[in-house]
C-alpha positions, 0 to 999 in steps of 0.5 A: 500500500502506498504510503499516505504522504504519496497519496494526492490530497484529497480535498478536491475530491471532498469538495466536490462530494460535499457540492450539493449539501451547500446548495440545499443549505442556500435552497431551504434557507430561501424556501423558508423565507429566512432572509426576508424575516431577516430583512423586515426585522420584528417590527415589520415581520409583525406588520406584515403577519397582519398585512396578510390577513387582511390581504388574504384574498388578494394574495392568495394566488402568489407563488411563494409562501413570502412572496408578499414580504417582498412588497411589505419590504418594498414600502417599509426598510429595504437599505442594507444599511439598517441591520435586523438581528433576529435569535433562533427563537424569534426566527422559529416563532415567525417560521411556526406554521399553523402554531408549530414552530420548526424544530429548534434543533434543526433551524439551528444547524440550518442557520449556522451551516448558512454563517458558515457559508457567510450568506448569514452573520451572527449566531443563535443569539442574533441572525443577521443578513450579510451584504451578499444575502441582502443583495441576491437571497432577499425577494424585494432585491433589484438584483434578487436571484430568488426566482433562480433559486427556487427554479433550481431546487423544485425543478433543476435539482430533481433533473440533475438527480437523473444525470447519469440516465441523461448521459446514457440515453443522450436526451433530457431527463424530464420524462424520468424525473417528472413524467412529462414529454421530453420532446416538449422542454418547456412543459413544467415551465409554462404548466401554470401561472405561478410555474412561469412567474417563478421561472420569469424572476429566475432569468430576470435576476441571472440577465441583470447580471451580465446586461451590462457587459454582454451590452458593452462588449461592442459599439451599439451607438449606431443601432436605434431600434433593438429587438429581444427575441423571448426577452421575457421581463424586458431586463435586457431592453431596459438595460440597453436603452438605460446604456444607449440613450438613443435605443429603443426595445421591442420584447418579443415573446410568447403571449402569456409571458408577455401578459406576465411581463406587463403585470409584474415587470414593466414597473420593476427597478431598471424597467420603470421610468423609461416610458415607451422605450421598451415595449412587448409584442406577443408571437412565436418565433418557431411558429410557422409563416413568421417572417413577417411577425417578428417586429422591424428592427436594426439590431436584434438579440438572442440571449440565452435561446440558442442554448436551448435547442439542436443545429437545425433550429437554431439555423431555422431562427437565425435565418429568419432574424437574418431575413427581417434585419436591414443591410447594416443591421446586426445580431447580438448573441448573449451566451456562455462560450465554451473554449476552442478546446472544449474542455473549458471553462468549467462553469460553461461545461457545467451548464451545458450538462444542464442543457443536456438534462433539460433541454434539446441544446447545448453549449457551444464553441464561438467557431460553431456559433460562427458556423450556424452564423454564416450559414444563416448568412451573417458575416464580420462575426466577433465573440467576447469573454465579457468576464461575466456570466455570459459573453457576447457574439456579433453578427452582422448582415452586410448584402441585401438578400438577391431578389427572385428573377 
């Protein structure tokens, strides 16, 4: 037997063991509404209690338990300045379900390992939200990523559970995992109202992320009309014209995202305040005869939807951007790219095993992007590295299409 001071160290081999114990310590201390009772404090927490009985009716088809703290916390104290403390005991108290209180013991471990993990500060005597908490892990938050958090443990985790099917078969693990038709990928996401809010604030605060750098990779001053093919919330187009004072967005995306947009987005931090500058349009880009649906605009984008599909959709779409663009228009994609190696980054690699057991697509190399692209008929085709959680490619349209004799 080898002596244990030859043997290589294995802690990254522990880290990557103990990987999904720290994610479910983030999951349930965001399913529980943790940092939301940390961000109102006693005071408010009260308030809100009270708020919501009164409010019942109204609030009775939210999709989250605490969702409604979210506005409470909106109104009242939301500055990561104003420090609330609460103990285990009065964290227990405000967590009691039907009079119960959670189990001390096990909301105390969950608290501690969350310190730990430096997403809480304190101890049993006094919980408190660190910076990070308060900016990603609170509802109310412009930059929440609540709504990822949530898509990741009710959906993400379970098809993660099926990877090693996923890797065998070559196909997505909706089927095994939920019992849905793993042709249709987008099934559990649009199953239900509450289903596409949640999935809607999860792309939401992951786009805040990167629009800035992804918007910035290339000189976008000369384009006046954008258009953000499955925008979603408009995060994207409001950053863009946030960025670009000349610039005006279209969201274009399915009508009931578009309806869900309008009532819960159009008002958001970042969106609000630029008038008509953004607006939504309601269609189907993969529906057939779309040509001339898709709305008139010098530059379109794609963010985060190539990744979703096969060669031979992605081709079908982006010939069609191609067809609606003016000479001189280009198209911007937003998308995690892989190295010309294939084998990093490991993030990147990560995600497109999640493409694998979700979806029908994949993530993919700037040089097979630039393939799809001129095959599409776009030329001048540039990538980026924006050091951010995506990075950019632009395309653009250089010749009029030759008319039909």
């Amino acid at each position: 037997m080898a002596d244990a001071q030859e043997l290589p160290d294995a802690a990254p081999v522990l880290e990557l063991l103990n990987g999904f114990r720290k994610s479910k310590v983030l999951f349930t201390l965001v399913s529980l509404g943790v940092c939301d009772l940390l961000q109102l404090g006693p005071q408010q927490q009260q308030q809100q209690q009270q708020q919501q009985q009164q409010h019942a009716a109204n609030t009775a088809s939210s999709s989250s338990p605490t969702a409604s703290a979210a506005a409470a916390a909106a109104a009242g104290n939301s500055s990561s300045s104003s420090r609330h403390t609460l103990s285990l005991q009065q964290l227990a108290r405000l967590l009691s379900k039907e009079g119960a209180e959670p189990s001390h013991d096990g909301l105390g471990r969950l608290l501690d390992a969350a310190v730990s993990l430096q997403l809480l500060g304190g101890s049993r005597d006094g919980y408190y939200l660190t910076d990070l908490a308060h900016t990603y892990l609170t509802r109310d938050s412009q930059h929440s990523l609540v709504g990822y958090i949530i898509h990741s443990d009710s959906l993400l985790y379970k098809l993660w559970g099926d990877l090693e099917t996923a890797v065998v078969t070559g196909s997505n693990c909706w089927s095994w995992a939920f019992g849905l038709d793993s042709a249709d990928v987008f099934a559990s996401v649009y199953s239900n109202d509450a289903a596409v809010l949640r999935f809607m604030r999860g792309m939401h605060g992951l786009c805040q992320l990167s629009a800035k750098p992804v918007l910035t990779a290339f000189d976008l001053t000369c384009y006046n009309m954008l258009v953000d093919l499955g925008g979603a919330t408009g995060a994207l187009a409001a950053a863009a014209c946030e960025l670009y004072p000349q610039m005006r967005a279209v969201v274009f995306d399915l009508p009931g995202v578009v309806t869900k947009a309008q009532q819960h987005f159009a008002a958001a931090p970042g969106v609000q305040g630029l008038g008509d500058r953004v607006s939504w349009v309601a269609g189907d880009f993969f529906a057939e005869s779309q040509e001339a649906g898709l709305p008139a605009g010098d530059l379109y984008v794609l963010s985060r939807i190539l990744h979703d599909w096969e060669e031979a959709r992605c081709l079908k779409l982006l010939r069609l951007v191609y067809s609606r663009l003016p000479v001189g228009g280009a198209l911007l994609l937003c998308e995690m790219l892989l190295d010309e190696s294939g084998t990093a980054p490991p993030e990147v690699l990560l995600q497109s095993l999640n493409m694998l057991t979700q979806t029908h697509g994949r993530e993919r190399k700037l040089s097979e992007y630039s393939h799809l692209l001129e095959a599409a008929g776009f030329r001048r085709i540039q990538g980026r590295k924006t050091g951010s959680y995506l990075d950019a490619i632009i395309a653009y349209k250089d010749v009029a299409e030759p008319q039909a004799p």
